[in-house]
C-alpha positions in Angstrom: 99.9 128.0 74.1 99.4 131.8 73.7 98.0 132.3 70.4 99.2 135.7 68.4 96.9 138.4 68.3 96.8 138.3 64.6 95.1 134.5 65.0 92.8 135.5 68.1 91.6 138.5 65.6 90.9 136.2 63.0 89.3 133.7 65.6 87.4 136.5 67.0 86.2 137.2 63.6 84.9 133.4 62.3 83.0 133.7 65.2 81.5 137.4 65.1 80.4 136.4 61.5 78.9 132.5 62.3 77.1 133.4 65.7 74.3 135.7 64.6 71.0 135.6 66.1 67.8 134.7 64.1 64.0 134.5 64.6 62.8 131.1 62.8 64.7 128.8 60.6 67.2 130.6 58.3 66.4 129.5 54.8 62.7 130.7 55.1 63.8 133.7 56.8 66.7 134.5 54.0 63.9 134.5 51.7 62.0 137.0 53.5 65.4 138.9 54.0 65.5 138.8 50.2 62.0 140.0 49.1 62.4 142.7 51.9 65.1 144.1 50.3 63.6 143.8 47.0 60.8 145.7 48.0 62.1 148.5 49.6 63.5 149.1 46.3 60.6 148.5 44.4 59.1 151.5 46.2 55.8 149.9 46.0 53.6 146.5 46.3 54.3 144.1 43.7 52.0 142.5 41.5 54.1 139.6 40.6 56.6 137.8 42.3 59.4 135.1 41.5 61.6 133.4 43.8 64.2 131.4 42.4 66.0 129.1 44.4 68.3 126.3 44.8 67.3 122.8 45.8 68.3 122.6 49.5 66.4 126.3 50.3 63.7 124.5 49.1 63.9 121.3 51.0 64.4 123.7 54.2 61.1 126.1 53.8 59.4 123.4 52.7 57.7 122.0 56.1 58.8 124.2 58.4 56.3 126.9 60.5 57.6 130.9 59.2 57.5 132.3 62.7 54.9 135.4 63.5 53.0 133.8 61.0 50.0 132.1 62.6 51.2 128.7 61.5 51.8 128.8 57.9 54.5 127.3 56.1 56.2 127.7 52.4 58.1 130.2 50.2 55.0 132.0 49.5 54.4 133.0 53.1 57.9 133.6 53.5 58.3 136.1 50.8 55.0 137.6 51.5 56.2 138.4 55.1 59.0 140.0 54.2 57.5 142.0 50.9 54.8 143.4 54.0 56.9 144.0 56.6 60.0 142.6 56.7 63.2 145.4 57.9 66.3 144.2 56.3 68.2 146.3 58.5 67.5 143.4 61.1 69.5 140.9 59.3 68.1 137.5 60.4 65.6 139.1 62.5 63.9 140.4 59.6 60.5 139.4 59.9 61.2 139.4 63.7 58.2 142.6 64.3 55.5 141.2 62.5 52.4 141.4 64.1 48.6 140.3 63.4 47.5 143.0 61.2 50.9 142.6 59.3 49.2 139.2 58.8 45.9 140.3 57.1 48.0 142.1 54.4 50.2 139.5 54.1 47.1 137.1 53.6 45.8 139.4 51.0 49.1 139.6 49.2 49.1 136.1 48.7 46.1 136.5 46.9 46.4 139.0 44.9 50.1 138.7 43.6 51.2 136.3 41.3 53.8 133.9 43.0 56.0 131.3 41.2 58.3 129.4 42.8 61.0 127.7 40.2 63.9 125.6 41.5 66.9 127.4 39.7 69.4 124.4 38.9 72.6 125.7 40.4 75.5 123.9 42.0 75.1 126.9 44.6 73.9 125.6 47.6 72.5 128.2 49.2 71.2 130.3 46.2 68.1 132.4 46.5 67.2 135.5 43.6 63.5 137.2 43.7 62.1 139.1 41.2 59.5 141.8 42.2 57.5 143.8 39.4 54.9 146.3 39.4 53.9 147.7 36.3 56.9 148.6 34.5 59.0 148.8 37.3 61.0 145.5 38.5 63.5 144.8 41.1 65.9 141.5 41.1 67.8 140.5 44.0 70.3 138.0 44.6 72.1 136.0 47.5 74.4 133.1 47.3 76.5 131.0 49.9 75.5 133.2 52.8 72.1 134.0 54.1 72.5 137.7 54.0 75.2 137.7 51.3 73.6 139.8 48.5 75.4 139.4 45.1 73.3 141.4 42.8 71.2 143.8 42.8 69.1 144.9 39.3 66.0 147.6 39.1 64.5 148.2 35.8 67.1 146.7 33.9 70.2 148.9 35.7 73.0 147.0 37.6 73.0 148.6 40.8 75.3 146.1 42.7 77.5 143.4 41.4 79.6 141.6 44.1 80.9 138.3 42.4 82.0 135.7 44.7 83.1 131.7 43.5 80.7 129.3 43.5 82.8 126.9 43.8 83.9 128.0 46.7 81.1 129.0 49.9 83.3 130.2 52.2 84.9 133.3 49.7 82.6 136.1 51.3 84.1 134.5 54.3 87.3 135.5 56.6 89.4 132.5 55.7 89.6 129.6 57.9 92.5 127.6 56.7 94.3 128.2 60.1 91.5 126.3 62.2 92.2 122.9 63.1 91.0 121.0 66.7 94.6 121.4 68.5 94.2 125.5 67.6 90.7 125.6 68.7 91.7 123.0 72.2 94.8 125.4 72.9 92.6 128.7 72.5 90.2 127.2 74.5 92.2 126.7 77.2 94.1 130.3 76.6 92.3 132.9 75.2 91.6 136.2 77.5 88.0 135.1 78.7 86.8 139.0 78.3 86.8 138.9 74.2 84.5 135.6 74.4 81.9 136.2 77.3 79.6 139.1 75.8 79.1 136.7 73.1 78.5 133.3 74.6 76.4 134.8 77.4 74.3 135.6 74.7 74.5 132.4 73.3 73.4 130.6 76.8 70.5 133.5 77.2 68.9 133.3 73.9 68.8 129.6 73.3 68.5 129.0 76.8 64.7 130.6 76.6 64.2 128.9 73.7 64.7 125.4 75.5 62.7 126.5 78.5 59.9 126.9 76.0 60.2 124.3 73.9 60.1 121.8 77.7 56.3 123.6 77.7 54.9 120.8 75.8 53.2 122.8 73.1 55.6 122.7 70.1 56.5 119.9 67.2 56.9 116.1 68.4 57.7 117.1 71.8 61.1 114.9 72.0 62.4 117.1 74.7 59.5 116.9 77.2 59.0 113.4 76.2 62.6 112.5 77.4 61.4 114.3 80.7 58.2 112.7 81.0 60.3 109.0 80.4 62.2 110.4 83.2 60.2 111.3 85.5 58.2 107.9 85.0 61.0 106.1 85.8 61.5 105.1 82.5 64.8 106.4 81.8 66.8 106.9 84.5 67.8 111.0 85.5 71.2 111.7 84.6 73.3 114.4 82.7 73.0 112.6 79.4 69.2 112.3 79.7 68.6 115.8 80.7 71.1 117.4 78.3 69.4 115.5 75.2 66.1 116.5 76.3 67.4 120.5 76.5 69.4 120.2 73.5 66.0 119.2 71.8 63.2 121.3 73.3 65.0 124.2 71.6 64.2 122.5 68.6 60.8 121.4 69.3 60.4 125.4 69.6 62.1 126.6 66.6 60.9 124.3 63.9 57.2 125.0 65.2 58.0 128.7 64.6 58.2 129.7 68.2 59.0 133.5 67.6 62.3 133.7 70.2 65.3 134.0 68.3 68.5 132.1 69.1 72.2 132.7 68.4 72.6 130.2 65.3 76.3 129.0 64.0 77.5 128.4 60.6 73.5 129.5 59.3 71.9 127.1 60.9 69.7 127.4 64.7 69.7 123.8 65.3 73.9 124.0 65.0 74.1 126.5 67.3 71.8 125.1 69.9 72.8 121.8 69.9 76.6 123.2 70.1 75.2 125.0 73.1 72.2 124.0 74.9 73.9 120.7 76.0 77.0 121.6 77.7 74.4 124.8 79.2 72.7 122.0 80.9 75.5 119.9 81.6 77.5 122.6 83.4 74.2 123.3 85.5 74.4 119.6 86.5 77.7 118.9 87.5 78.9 122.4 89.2 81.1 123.4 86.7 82.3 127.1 87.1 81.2 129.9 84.5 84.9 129.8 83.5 84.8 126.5 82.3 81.2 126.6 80.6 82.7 129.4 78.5 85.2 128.0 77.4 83.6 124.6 76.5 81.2 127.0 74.5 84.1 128.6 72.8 85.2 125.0 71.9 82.0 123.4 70.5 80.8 126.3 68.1 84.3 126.7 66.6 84.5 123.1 66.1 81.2 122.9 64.6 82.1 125.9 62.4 85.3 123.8 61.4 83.4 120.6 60.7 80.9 123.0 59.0 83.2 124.3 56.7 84.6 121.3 55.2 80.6 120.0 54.9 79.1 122.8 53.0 77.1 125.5 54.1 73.8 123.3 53.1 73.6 119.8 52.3 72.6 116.5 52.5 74.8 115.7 55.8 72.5 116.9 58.7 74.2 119.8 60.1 73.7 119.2 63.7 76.1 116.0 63.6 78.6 118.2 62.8 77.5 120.5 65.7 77.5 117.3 68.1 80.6 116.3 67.3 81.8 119.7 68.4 79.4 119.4 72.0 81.1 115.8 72.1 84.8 117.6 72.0 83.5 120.3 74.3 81.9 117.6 77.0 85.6 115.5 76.6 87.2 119.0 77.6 84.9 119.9 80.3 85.5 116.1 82.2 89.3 117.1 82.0 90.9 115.4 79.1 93.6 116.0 77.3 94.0 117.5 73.6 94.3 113.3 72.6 90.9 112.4 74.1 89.2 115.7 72.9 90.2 114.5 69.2 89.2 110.7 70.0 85.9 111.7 71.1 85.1 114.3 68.0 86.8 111.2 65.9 84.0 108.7 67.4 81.0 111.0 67.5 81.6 111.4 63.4 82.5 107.7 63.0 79.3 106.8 64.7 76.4 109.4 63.1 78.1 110.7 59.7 74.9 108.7 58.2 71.9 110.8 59.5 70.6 112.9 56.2 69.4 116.2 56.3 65.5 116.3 54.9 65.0 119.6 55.4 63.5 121.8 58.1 60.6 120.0 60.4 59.8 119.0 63.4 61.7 115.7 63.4 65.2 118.2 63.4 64.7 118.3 67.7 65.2 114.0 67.3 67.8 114.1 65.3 69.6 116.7 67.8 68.6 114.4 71.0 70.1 111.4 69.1 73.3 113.5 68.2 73.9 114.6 71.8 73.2 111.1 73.4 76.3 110.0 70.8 78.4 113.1 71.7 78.3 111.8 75.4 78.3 108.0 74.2 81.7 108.9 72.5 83.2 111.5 74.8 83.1 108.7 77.7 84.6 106.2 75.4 87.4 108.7 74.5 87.6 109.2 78.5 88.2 105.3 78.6 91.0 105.9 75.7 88.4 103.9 73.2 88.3 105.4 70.0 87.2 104.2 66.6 90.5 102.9 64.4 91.8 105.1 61.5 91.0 103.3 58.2 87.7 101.7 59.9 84.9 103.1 57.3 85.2 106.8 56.4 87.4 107.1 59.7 90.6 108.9 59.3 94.3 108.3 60.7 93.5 111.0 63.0 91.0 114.1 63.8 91.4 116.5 60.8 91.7 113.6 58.1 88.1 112.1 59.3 87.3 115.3 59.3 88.6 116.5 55.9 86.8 112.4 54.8 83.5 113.8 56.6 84.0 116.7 54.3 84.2 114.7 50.7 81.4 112.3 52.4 79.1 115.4 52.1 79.9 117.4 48.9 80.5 114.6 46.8 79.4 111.5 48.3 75.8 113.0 49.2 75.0 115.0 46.1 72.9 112.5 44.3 71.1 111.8 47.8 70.4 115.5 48.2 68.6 115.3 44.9 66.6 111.9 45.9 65.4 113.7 49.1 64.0 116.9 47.2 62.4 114.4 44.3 61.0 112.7 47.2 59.9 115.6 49.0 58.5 117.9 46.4 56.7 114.8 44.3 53.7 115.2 47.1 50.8 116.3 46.4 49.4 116.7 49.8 51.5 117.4 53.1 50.5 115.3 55.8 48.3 116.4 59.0 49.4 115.3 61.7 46.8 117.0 63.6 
């Protein structure tokens, strides 16, 4: 198939706006992205400072380590990093230049400013607004759906930007991506010219690549992925491509959610989508000789699949993010071993059938397990597709064929998951103390 050039434009540009590099997990960092921008047009250092924002930013800044920041974790550090030094021309790499003495007058910030967090109840998803005052001046600032996707923009009363969007709707700031189904993005795989994909995935497979090279250092969250090498290397579990692209696949993680300050080339918003979309078929290419042709283009595959999943799951949600993101690395690993378009959809069809039930609790260490588990099912169920096993249509939440389970995966998450999504944050923000795990 030779796609127009009409659809490999608006391919082209899904994946320009999904794969965007960041520095730390994106929800704390859209709130520092946020407050930057309010307080460059402040003019000045706040006294006060609100953040409003919906449920699932909270659950994902809740536990997770705000990279350049010594350590510390929360919305208040978050917001403070990016009122002191934050450069929202840097997008997701906003806080990206802070250094140690940015630190001290963050530290002092936080004590001197009044912060309130309030959890605004919206059925926005992604929904962040910060309100920055000093004196009489004040500055509000807006995002919803996307993490750099500002929607308002208020100072001292004055309506200086006004960009509605739905909110029913979080893909309306987005190019549309009704075309995209799993034979478009198999046939483009195979087809499209390999010189409008490469700058982009070899920066895909640089960034997170040094991201997973750190994270195998041993000094960053649970460790999963230089546990899996240990296990290996004791004999334990035996060394194979499955082993060793789990392990990769979750040292990146180990990294990231420990607030190693590397960035990585994230898809649909999210750094653990877009390394477990990559850093597996990275490693598995290594292993088994495939060419830098083929790596590409199993690259190509597995983030636009994830960003098609994606898109039917919700931006944020309860549904962990990086199933969908293995099920697209479990497509790209049946395409790599040579099957067909059939066996491709069998395998993404198993890989969903199999983990559709892992939650996402927000943003923590335990993320790098949950990517090692979803990339020992995307093999588990690109072999069995191999084998022509896959899961029956009508089985469960398992459709008649790819793009049904798909579309079922989809009402799974918005619908199916909301109340869960509420029971997580009750159960997460009822602590009183976080727990050391020294």
């Amino acid at each position: 198939m030779n796609a127009d050039k009409q659809t490999v434009d608006t391919i082209l540009s899904i994946l320009n706006e999904e794969i965007v590099p960041a520095e730390g997990c994106t929800e704390p960092i859209a709130i520092a992205y946020v407050a930057a921008k309010a307080r460059e047009l402040l003019g000045d250092i706040p006294d006060s400072a609100k953040i409003f924002a919906s449920g699932n930013i909270i659950k994902n800044v809740k536990s997770v380590v705000v990279p350049n920041s010594g350590g510390m974790v929360g919305v208040e550090v978050a917001t403070g990093m990016g009122i002191i030094a934050g450069k929202v021309e840097k997008g997701l790499m906003v806080i990206s230049d802070v250094d140690e003495a940015d630190m001290v007058e963050v530290r002092k910030l936080l004590a001197s400013c009044r912060f309130e967090m309030i959890h605004e109840k919206t059925n926005v998803k992604l929904y962040i607004r910060i309100e920055l005052t000093n004196g009489n001046n004040s500055v509000i600032v807006e995002i919803k759906h996307l993490h750099t996707n500002i929607t308002k923009i208020v100072k001292n009363g004055e309506v200086l930007v006004d960009r509605p969007c739905s909110d029913s709707d979080f893909n309306s700031a987005l190019t549309d991506r009704k075309l995209l189904t799993i034979e478009l993005i198999y046939n483009l795989a195979k087809s499209i010219d390999l010189e409008l994909i490469t700058p982009l995935f070899n920066k895909v497979i640089k960034l997170n690549s040094k991201i997973a090279n750190e994270g195998l250092k041993e000094i960053y969250g649970v460790n999963i992925g230089s546990c899996i090498v240990k296990n290996i290397e004791q004999g334990i579990y035996g060394d194979d491509v499955r082993n060793r692209c789990a392990s990769y696949a979750a040292a990146g993680s180990d990294a990231r959610m420990s607030g190693c300050p590397l960035p990585v080339m994230t898809t649909s918003g999210s750094g653990n989508q877009g390394m477990t979309a990559s850093l597996a078929i990275v490693k598995c290419c290594e292993l088994q000789g495939y060419s830098y042709e083929e790596l590409i283009r199993a690259l190509f595959f597995s983030h636009l699949a994830c960003i098609h999943i994606k898109t039917n799951v919700g931006r944020l949600s309860a549904y962990c993010g990086a199933m969908c993101a293995s099920a697209g690395a479990s497509g790209a690993i049946a395409f790599l071993i040579g099957g067909n378009l059939q066996t491709v959809e069998s395998a993404i069809i198993n890989t969903l059938g199999n983990i559709s039930g892992v939650i996402c609790d927000g943003a923590k260490a335990s993320c790098a397990m949950k990517i090692a588990t979803g990339i020992y099912a995307a093999f588990d169920s690109a072999t069995l597709a191999y084998h022509h096993k896959v899961l029956h249509g009508g089985d469960g939440i398992v459709g008649s064929n790819v793009e049904e389970t798909i579309r079922n995966i989809g009402k799974l998450a918005q619908a199916g998951m909301q109340q869960t999504d509420e029971v997580i944050l009750e159960i997460m923000t009822e602590r009183k103390t976080d727990v050391d795990h020294g």
